[in-house]
C-alpha positions in Angstrom: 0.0 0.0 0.0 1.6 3.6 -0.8 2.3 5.5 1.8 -0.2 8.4 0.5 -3.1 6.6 0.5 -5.5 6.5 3.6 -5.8 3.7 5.3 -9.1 4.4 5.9 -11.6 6.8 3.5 -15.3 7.0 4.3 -17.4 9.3 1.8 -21.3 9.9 2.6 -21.9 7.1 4.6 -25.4 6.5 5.6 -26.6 4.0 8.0 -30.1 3.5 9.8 -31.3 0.3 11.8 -34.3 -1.1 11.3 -37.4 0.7 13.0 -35.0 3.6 13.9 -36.6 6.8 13.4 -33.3 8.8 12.2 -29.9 7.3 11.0 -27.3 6.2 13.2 -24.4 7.3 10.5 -25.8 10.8 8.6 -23.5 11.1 5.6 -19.9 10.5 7.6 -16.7 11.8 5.9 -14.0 10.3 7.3 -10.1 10.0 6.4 -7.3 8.0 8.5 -4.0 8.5 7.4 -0.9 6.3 8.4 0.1 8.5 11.4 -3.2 9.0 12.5 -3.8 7.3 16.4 -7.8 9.1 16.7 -9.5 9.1 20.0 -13.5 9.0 19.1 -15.3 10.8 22.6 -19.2 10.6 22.5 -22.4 9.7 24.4 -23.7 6.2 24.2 -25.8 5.6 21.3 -23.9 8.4 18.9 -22.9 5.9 16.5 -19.5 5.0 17.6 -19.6 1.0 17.5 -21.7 1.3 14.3 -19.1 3.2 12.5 -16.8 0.8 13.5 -18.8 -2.2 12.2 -19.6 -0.6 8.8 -15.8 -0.2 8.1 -15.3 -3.9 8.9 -18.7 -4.8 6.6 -20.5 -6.2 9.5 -23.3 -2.9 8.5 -24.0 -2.9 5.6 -24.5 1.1 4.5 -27.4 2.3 3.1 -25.0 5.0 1.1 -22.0 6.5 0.3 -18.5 4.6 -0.3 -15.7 2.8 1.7 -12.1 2.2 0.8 -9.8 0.6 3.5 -6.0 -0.1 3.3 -6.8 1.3 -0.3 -9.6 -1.0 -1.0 -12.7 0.2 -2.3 -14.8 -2.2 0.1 -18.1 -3.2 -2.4 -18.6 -6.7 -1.9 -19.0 -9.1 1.3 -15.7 -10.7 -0.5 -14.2 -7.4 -0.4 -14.5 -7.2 3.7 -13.2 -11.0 4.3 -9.9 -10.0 1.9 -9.6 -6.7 4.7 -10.9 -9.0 7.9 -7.6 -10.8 8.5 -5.6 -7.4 8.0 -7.7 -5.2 10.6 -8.0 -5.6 14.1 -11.0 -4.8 15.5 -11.7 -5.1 19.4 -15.1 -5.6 20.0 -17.1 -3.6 23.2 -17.9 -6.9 24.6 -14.8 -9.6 24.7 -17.7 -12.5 25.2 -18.3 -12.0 21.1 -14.8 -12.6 20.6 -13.4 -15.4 22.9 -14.6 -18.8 21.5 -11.8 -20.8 21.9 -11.3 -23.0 25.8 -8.2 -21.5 27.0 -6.4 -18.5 26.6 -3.6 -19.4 24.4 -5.9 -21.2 22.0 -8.0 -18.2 21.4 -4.8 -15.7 20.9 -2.9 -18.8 18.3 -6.0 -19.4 16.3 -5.9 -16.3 14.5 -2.4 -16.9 13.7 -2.9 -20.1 12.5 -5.6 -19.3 10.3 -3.1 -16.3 8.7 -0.8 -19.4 8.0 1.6 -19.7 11.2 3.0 -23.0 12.1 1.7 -24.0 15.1 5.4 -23.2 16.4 5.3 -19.8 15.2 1.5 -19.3 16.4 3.1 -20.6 19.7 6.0 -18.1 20.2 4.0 -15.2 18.5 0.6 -15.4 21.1 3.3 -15.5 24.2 5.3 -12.4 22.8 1.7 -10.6 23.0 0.5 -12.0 26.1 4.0 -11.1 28.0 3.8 -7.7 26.3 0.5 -7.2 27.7 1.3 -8.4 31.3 -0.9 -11.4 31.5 1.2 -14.5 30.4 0.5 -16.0 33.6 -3.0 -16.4 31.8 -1.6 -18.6 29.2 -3.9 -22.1 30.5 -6.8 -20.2 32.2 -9.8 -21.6 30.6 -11.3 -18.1 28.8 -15.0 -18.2 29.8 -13.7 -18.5 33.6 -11.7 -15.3 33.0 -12.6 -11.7 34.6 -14.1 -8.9 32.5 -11.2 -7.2 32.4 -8.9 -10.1 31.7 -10.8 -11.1 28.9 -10.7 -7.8 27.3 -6.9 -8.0 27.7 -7.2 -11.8 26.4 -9.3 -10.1 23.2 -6.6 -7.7 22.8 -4.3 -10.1 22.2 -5.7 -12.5 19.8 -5.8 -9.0 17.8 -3.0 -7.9 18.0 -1.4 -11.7 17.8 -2.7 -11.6 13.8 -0.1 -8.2 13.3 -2.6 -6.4 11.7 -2.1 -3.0 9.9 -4.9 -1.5 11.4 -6.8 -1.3 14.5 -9.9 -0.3 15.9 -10.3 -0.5 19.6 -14.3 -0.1 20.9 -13.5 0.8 25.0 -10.3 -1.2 25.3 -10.0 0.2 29.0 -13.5 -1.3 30.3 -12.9 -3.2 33.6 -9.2 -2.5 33.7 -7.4 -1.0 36.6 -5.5 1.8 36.7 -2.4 -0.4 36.2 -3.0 -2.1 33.6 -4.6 1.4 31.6 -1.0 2.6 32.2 0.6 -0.9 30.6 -2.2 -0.7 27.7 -1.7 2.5 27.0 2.1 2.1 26.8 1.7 -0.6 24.2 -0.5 1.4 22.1 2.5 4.4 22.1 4.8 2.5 21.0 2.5 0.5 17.6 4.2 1.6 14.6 0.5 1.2 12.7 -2.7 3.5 12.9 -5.5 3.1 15.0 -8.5 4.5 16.0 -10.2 4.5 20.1 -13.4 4.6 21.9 -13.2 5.8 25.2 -15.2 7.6 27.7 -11.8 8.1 29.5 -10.4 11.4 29.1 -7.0 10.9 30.6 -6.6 7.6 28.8 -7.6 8.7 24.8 -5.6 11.9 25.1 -2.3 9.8 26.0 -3.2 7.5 23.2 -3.8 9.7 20.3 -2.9 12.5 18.4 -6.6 13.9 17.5 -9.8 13.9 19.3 -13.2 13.9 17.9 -16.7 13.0 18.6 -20.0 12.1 17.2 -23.2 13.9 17.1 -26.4 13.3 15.7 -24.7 10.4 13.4 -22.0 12.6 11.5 -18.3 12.7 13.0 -17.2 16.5 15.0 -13.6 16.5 13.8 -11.2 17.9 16.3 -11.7 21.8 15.2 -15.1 21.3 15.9 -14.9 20.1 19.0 -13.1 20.8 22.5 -12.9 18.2 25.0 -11.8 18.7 28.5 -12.1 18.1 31.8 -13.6 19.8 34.5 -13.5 19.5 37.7 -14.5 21.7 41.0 -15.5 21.6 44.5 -18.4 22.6 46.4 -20.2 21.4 49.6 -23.4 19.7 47.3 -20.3 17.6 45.6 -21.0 14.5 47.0 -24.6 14.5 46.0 -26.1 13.8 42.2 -26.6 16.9 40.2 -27.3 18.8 37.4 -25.4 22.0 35.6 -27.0 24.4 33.9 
Protein backbone atom coordinates (compact mmCIF):
# COMPACT_ATOMS: atom_id res chain seq x y z
CA UNK A 1 0.00 0.00 0.00
CA UNK A 2 1.61 3.57 -0.83
CA UNK A 3 2.26 5.45 1.84
CA UNK A 4 -0.23 8.45 0.48
CA UNK A 5 -3.09 6.61 0.52
CA UNK A 6 -5.47 6.54 3.58
CA UNK A 7 -5.76 3.69 5.35
CA UNK A 8 -9.09 4.44 5.85
CA UNK A 9 -11.56 6.83 3.52
CA UNK A 10 -15.28 6.97 4.28
CA UNK A 11 -17.39 9.28 1.83
CA UNK A 12 -21.34 9.94 2.61
CA UNK A 13 -21.95 7.10 4.64
CA UNK A 14 -25.41 6.53 5.62
CA UNK A 15 -26.58 4.01 7.95
CA UNK A 16 -30.09 3.48 9.82
CA UNK A 17 -31.28 0.31 11.84
CA UNK A 18 -34.30 -1.15 11.26
CA UNK A 19 -37.37 0.75 13.02
CA UNK A 20 -35.04 3.62 13.89
CA UNK A 21 -36.61 6.78 13.36
CA UNK A 22 -33.27 8.77 12.19
CA UNK A 23 -29.91 7.34 10.97
CA UNK A 24 -27.33 6.25 13.17
CA UNK A 25 -24.37 7.30 10.52
CA UNK A 26 -25.77 10.84 8.62
CA UNK A 27 -23.48 11.12 5.58
CA UNK A 28 -19.89 10.47 7.59
CA UNK A 29 -16.74 11.75 5.90
CA UNK A 30 -14.01 10.27 7.32
CA UNK A 31 -10.10 10.00 6.41
CA UNK A 32 -7.32 8.03 8.47
CA UNK A 33 -3.98 8.50 7.39
CA UNK A 34 -0.86 6.28 8.36
CA UNK A 35 0.09 8.55 11.41
CA UNK A 36 -3.19 8.97 12.51
CA UNK A 37 -3.77 7.35 16.42
CA UNK A 38 -7.82 9.07 16.68
CA UNK A 39 -9.54 9.12 20.01
CA UNK A 40 -13.46 9.00 19.15
CA UNK A 41 -15.27 10.77 22.63
CA UNK A 42 -19.17 10.64 22.48
CA UNK A 43 -22.45 9.69 24.44
CA UNK A 44 -23.68 6.23 24.25
CA UNK A 45 -25.76 5.58 21.33
CA UNK A 46 -23.91 8.43 18.94
CA UNK A 47 -22.87 5.95 16.47
CA UNK A 48 -19.53 5.00 17.59
CA UNK A 49 -19.56 1.01 17.48
CA UNK A 50 -21.70 1.25 14.25
CA UNK A 51 -19.07 3.17 12.52
CA UNK A 52 -16.81 0.80 13.50
CA UNK A 53 -18.79 -2.15 12.19
CA UNK A 54 -19.62 -0.60 8.84
CA UNK A 55 -15.78 -0.19 8.13
CA UNK A 56 -15.30 -3.88 8.93
CA UNK A 57 -18.66 -4.80 6.62
CA UNK A 58 -20.48 -6.20 9.50
CA UNK A 59 -23.28 -2.89 8.55
CA UNK A 60 -24.02 -2.91 5.56
CA UNK A 61 -24.51 1.07 4.53
CA UNK A 62 -27.43 2.28 3.05
CA UNK A 63 -25.00 5.00 1.12
CA UNK A 64 -22.03 6.48 0.25
CA UNK A 65 -18.48 4.60 -0.28
CA UNK A 66 -15.70 2.80 1.73
CA UNK A 67 -12.07 2.21 0.76
CA UNK A 68 -9.85 0.60 3.50
CA UNK A 69 -5.97 -0.11 3.32
CA UNK A 70 -6.81 1.34 -0.35
CA UNK A 71 -9.57 -1.01 -0.99
CA UNK A 72 -12.67 0.24 -2.27
CA UNK A 73 -14.83 -2.25 0.06
CA UNK A 74 -18.13 -3.16 -2.44
CA UNK A 75 -18.57 -6.70 -1.85
CA UNK A 76 -18.95 -9.08 1.29
CA UNK A 77 -15.69 -10.73 -0.54
CA UNK A 78 -14.22 -7.36 -0.37
CA UNK A 79 -14.53 -7.15 3.71
CA UNK A 80 -13.20 -10.97 4.33
CA UNK A 81 -9.88 -9.98 1.93
CA UNK A 82 -9.63 -6.71 4.65
CA UNK A 83 -10.88 -9.00 7.94
CA UNK A 84 -7.59 -10.78 8.47
CA UNK A 85 -5.57 -7.40 7.98
CA UNK A 86 -7.66 -5.20 10.60
CA UNK A 87 -8.01 -5.57 14.07
CA UNK A 88 -11.05 -4.79 15.52
CA UNK A 89 -11.75 -5.09 19.41
CA UNK A 90 -15.13 -5.59 19.97
CA UNK A 91 -17.09 -3.65 23.18
CA UNK A 92 -17.90 -6.93 24.65
CA UNK A 93 -14.83 -9.59 24.74
CA UNK A 94 -17.73 -12.49 25.16
CA UNK A 95 -18.32 -12.02 21.11
CA UNK A 96 -14.85 -12.65 20.64
CA UNK A 97 -13.40 -15.41 22.85
CA UNK A 98 -14.57 -18.80 21.48
CA UNK A 99 -11.76 -20.76 21.86
CA UNK A 100 -11.29 -23.04 25.78
CA UNK A 101 -8.21 -21.47 26.98
CA UNK A 102 -6.44 -18.54 26.62
CA UNK A 103 -3.58 -19.39 24.40
CA UNK A 104 -5.85 -21.16 22.04
CA UNK A 105 -8.04 -18.19 21.36
CA UNK A 106 -4.81 -15.73 20.91
CA UNK A 107 -2.88 -18.81 18.34
CA UNK A 108 -5.96 -19.41 16.28
CA UNK A 109 -5.90 -16.27 14.46
CA UNK A 110 -2.43 -16.90 13.73
CA UNK A 111 -2.91 -20.06 12.49
CA UNK A 112 -5.57 -19.32 10.34
CA UNK A 113 -3.15 -16.35 8.74
CA UNK A 114 -0.76 -19.42 8.01
CA UNK A 115 1.64 -19.66 11.17
CA UNK A 116 2.98 -23.00 12.11
CA UNK A 117 1.74 -24.00 15.10
CA UNK A 118 5.44 -23.22 16.35
CA UNK A 119 5.30 -19.84 15.16
CA UNK A 120 1.53 -19.26 16.39
CA UNK A 121 3.09 -20.65 19.70
CA UNK A 122 5.97 -18.07 20.15
CA UNK A 123 3.98 -15.20 18.48
CA UNK A 124 0.57 -15.36 21.10
CA UNK A 125 3.25 -15.53 24.16
CA UNK A 126 5.26 -12.38 22.80
CA UNK A 127 1.71 -10.63 22.99
CA UNK A 128 0.49 -12.03 26.11
CA UNK A 129 4.03 -11.05 28.04
CA UNK A 130 3.79 -7.69 26.33
CA UNK A 131 0.52 -7.20 27.66
CA UNK A 132 1.26 -8.43 31.32
CA UNK A 133 -0.87 -11.44 31.48
CA UNK A 134 1.15 -14.50 30.44
CA UNK A 135 0.46 -16.04 33.59
CA UNK A 136 -2.97 -16.45 31.85
CA UNK A 137 -1.57 -18.64 29.21
CA UNK A 138 -3.94 -22.13 30.50
CA UNK A 139 -6.83 -20.18 32.16
CA UNK A 140 -9.81 -21.65 30.58
CA UNK A 141 -11.33 -18.12 28.81
CA UNK A 142 -14.99 -18.24 29.84
CA UNK A 143 -13.68 -18.51 33.57
CA UNK A 144 -11.73 -15.33 33.00
CA UNK A 145 -12.63 -11.75 34.62
CA UNK A 146 -14.05 -8.88 32.48
CA UNK A 147 -11.21 -7.17 32.42
CA UNK A 148 -8.91 -10.12 31.68
CA UNK A 149 -10.78 -11.05 28.89
CA UNK A 150 -10.74 -7.84 27.27
CA UNK A 151 -6.85 -7.98 27.70
CA UNK A 152 -7.24 -11.82 26.38
CA UNK A 153 -9.30 -10.10 23.21
CA UNK A 154 -6.60 -7.68 22.75
CA UNK A 155 -4.35 -10.11 22.21
CA UNK A 156 -5.75 -12.50 19.79
CA UNK A 157 -5.82 -8.99 17.81
CA UNK A 158 -2.96 -7.89 17.96
CA UNK A 159 -1.35 -11.70 17.77
CA UNK A 160 -2.71 -11.60 13.78
CA UNK A 161 -0.12 -8.23 13.27
CA UNK A 162 -2.59 -6.44 11.66
CA UNK A 163 -2.14 -2.96 9.85
CA UNK A 164 -4.94 -1.46 11.35
CA UNK A 165 -6.75 -1.34 14.46
CA UNK A 166 -9.95 -0.33 15.90
CA UNK A 167 -10.27 -0.55 19.62
CA UNK A 168 -14.31 -0.06 20.93
CA UNK A 169 -13.46 0.83 24.99
CA UNK A 170 -10.26 -1.23 25.26
CA UNK A 171 -10.04 0.16 28.99
CA UNK A 172 -13.54 -1.32 30.29
CA UNK A 173 -12.86 -3.24 33.61
CA UNK A 174 -9.16 -2.53 33.69
CA UNK A 175 -7.41 -0.99 36.63
CA UNK A 176 -5.50 1.80 36.69
CA UNK A 177 -2.38 -0.41 36.22
CA UNK A 178 -2.96 -2.14 33.56
CA UNK A 179 -4.62 1.39 31.60
CA UNK A 180 -0.97 2.59 32.18
CA UNK A 181 0.63 -0.95 30.63
CA UNK A 182 -2.19 -0.67 27.71
CA UNK A 183 -1.69 2.46 27.01
CA UNK A 184 2.11 2.11 26.82
CA UNK A 185 1.67 -0.65 24.25
CA UNK A 186 -0.47 1.40 22.10
CA UNK A 187 2.54 4.39 22.14
CA UNK A 188 4.79 2.47 21.03
CA UNK A 189 2.53 0.47 17.58
CA UNK A 190 4.19 1.64 14.59
CA UNK A 191 0.51 1.18 12.70
CA UNK A 192 -2.70 3.49 12.87
CA UNK A 193 -5.51 3.11 14.98
CA UNK A 194 -8.54 4.55 15.97
CA UNK A 195 -10.24 4.51 20.13
CA UNK A 196 -13.40 4.64 21.89
CA UNK A 197 -13.15 5.85 25.21
CA UNK A 198 -15.24 7.59 27.66
CA UNK A 199 -11.78 8.11 29.45
CA UNK A 200 -10.38 11.40 29.09
CA UNK A 201 -7.04 10.94 30.59
CA UNK A 202 -6.56 7.59 28.79
CA UNK A 203 -7.64 8.68 24.75
CA UNK A 204 -5.57 11.94 25.07
CA UNK A 205 -2.34 9.76 26.05
CA UNK A 206 -3.17 7.47 23.19
CA UNK A 207 -3.82 9.67 20.32
CA UNK A 208 -2.91 12.46 18.40
CA UNK A 209 -6.60 13.90 17.54
CA UNK A 210 -9.78 13.92 19.27
CA UNK A 211 -13.22 13.88 17.88
CA UNK A 212 -16.66 13.03 18.61
CA UNK A 213 -20.00 12.12 17.20
CA UNK A 214 -23.17 13.87 17.06
CA UNK A 215 -26.39 13.28 15.66
CA UNK A 216 -24.73 10.41 13.40
CA UNK A 217 -22.02 12.61 11.50
CA UNK A 218 -18.25 12.71 13.01
CA UNK A 219 -17.24 16.45 14.97
CA UNK A 220 -13.62 16.49 13.80
CA UNK A 221 -11.21 17.90 16.32
CA UNK A 222 -11.69 21.76 15.23
CA UNK A 223 -15.11 21.34 15.88
CA UNK A 224 -14.93 20.09 19.04
CA UNK A 225 -13.08 20.83 22.55
CA UNK A 226 -12.86 18.24 25.00
CA UNK A 227 -11.82 18.73 28.54
CA UNK A 228 -12.09 18.06 31.80
CA UNK A 229 -13.59 19.82 34.51
CA UNK A 230 -13.53 19.49 37.73
CA UNK A 231 -14.48 21.71 40.96
CA UNK A 232 -15.49 21.56 44.46
CA UNK A 233 -18.35 22.57 46.39
CA UNK A 234 -20.24 21.43 49.60
CA UNK A 235 -23.37 19.68 47.29
CA UNK A 236 -20.31 17.62 45.62
CA UNK A 237 -21.02 14.48 46.99
CA UNK A 238 -24.64 14.53 45.96
CA UNK A 239 -26.09 13.84 42.21
CA UNK A 240 -26.56 16.93 40.21
CA UNK A 241 -27.26 18.84 37.42
CA UNK A 242 -25.37 22.04 35.62
CA UNK A 243 -27.04 24.43 33.90
Amino acid sequence: MAHDVPVIQLKDISFTWPGAGAPTLDGVNLTIETKDRIGIMAPNGSGKTTLFHTIMGLCIPDAGTIEVLGQPMKTEKDFEQIRSRVGLLFQDADDQLFSPTVIDDVCFGPLNLGFSPAEALEQSRAILDRLGIANLEDCITHKLSGGQKRLVALAAVMAMEPELLLLDEPTAGLDAGVKNTLADTLVSLSIPYIVISHEFDFISAVTNRIFSMEKGRILTDDEVHIHQHEHMHKLGKFPHKHV
